[in-house]
C-alpha positions as CSV (number, residue, x, y, z in Angstrom):
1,X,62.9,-20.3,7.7
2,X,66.2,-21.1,9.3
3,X,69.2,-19.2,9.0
4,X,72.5,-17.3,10.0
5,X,71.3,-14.0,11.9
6,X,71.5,-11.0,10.2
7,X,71.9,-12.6,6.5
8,X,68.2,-11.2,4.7
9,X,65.5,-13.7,5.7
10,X,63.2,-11.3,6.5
11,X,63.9,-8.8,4.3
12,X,63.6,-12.0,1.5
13,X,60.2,-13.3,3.0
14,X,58.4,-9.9,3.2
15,X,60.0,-8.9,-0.3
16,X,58.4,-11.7,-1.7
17,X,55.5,-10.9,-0.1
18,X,54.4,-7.6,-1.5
19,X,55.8,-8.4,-5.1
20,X,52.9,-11.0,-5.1
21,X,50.5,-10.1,-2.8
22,X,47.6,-7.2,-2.2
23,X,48.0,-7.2,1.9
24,X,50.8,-7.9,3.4
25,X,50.3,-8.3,7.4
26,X,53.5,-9.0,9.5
27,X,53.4,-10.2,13.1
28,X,57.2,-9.7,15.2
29,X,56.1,-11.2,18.8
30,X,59.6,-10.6,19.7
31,X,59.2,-6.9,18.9
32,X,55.9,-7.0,20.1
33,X,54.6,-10.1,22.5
34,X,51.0,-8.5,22.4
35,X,50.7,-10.0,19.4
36,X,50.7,-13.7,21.1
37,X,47.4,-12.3,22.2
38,X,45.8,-13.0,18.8
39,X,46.3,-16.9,19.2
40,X,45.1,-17.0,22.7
41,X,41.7,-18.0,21.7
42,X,40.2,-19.9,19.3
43,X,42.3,-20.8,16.3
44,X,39.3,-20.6,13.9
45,X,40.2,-18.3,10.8
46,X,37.7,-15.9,11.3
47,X,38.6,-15.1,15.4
48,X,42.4,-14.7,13.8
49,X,41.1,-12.4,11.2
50,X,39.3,-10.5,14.2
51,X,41.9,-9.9,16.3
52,X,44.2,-9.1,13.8
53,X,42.0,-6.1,12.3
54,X,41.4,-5.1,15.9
55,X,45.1,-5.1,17.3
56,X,46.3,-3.6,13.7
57,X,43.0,-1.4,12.8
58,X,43.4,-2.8,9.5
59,X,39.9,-3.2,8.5
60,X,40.9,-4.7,5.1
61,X,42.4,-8.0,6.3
62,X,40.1,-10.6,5.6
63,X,40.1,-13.7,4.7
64,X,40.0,-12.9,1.0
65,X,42.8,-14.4,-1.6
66,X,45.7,-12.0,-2.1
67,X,46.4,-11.8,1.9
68,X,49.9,-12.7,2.8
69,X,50.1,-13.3,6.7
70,X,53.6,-13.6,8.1
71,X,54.4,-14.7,11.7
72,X,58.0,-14.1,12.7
73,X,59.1,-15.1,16.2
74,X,63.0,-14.4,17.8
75,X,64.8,-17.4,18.5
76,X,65.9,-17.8,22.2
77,X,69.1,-16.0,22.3
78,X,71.4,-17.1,25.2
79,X,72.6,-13.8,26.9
80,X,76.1,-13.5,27.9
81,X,77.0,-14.0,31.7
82,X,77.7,-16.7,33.9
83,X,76.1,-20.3,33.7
C-alpha cells in the first residue's frame, strides 16, 4: 500500500485485520530488522511459520485459515544534510 506518511495506512490495514481475522501477526522490519531474519531461509510456508512462532513465541500461528500475516517495511527516507 502506497501513501502520504502519516495519513492511516497502517492503522487501516491492521484494522481491517482484526475485524476479520482470528490472528493477527504484524512484522515492522524498520522497527525491528531482526525480523528480516525469518526470510533468510527457505521461503517454504512451514519454515516461515517456524520462525515466526519462535521469534514471536506465539505458539498459535500456524498455517490454519483465519491468520492474517502483515509485513510492513519503512520506505528509505532521505535524511537531511548535505548531498
Amino acid at each position: 500500500m502506497k501513501g502520504c506518511r502519516q495519513c492511516g495506512k497502517t492503522y487501516s490495514v491492521l484494522d481491517f485485520a482484526k475485524k476479520n481475522y482470528e490472528n493477527v501477526i504484524y512484522l515492522n522490519f524498520f522497527e525491528n530488522p531482526d525480523y528480516a531474519s525469518v526470510f533468510s531461509g527457505s521461503l517454504n510456508m512451514d519454515s516461515i511459520t517456524l520462525m515466526i512462532s519462535a521469534l514471536l513465541g506465539k505458539k498459535q500461528f500456524s498455517k490454519k485459515t483465519g491468520q492474517f500475516l502483515f509485513l510492513m517495511r519503512s520506505r528509505n527516507v532521505r535524511k537531511p544534510g548535505p548531498h
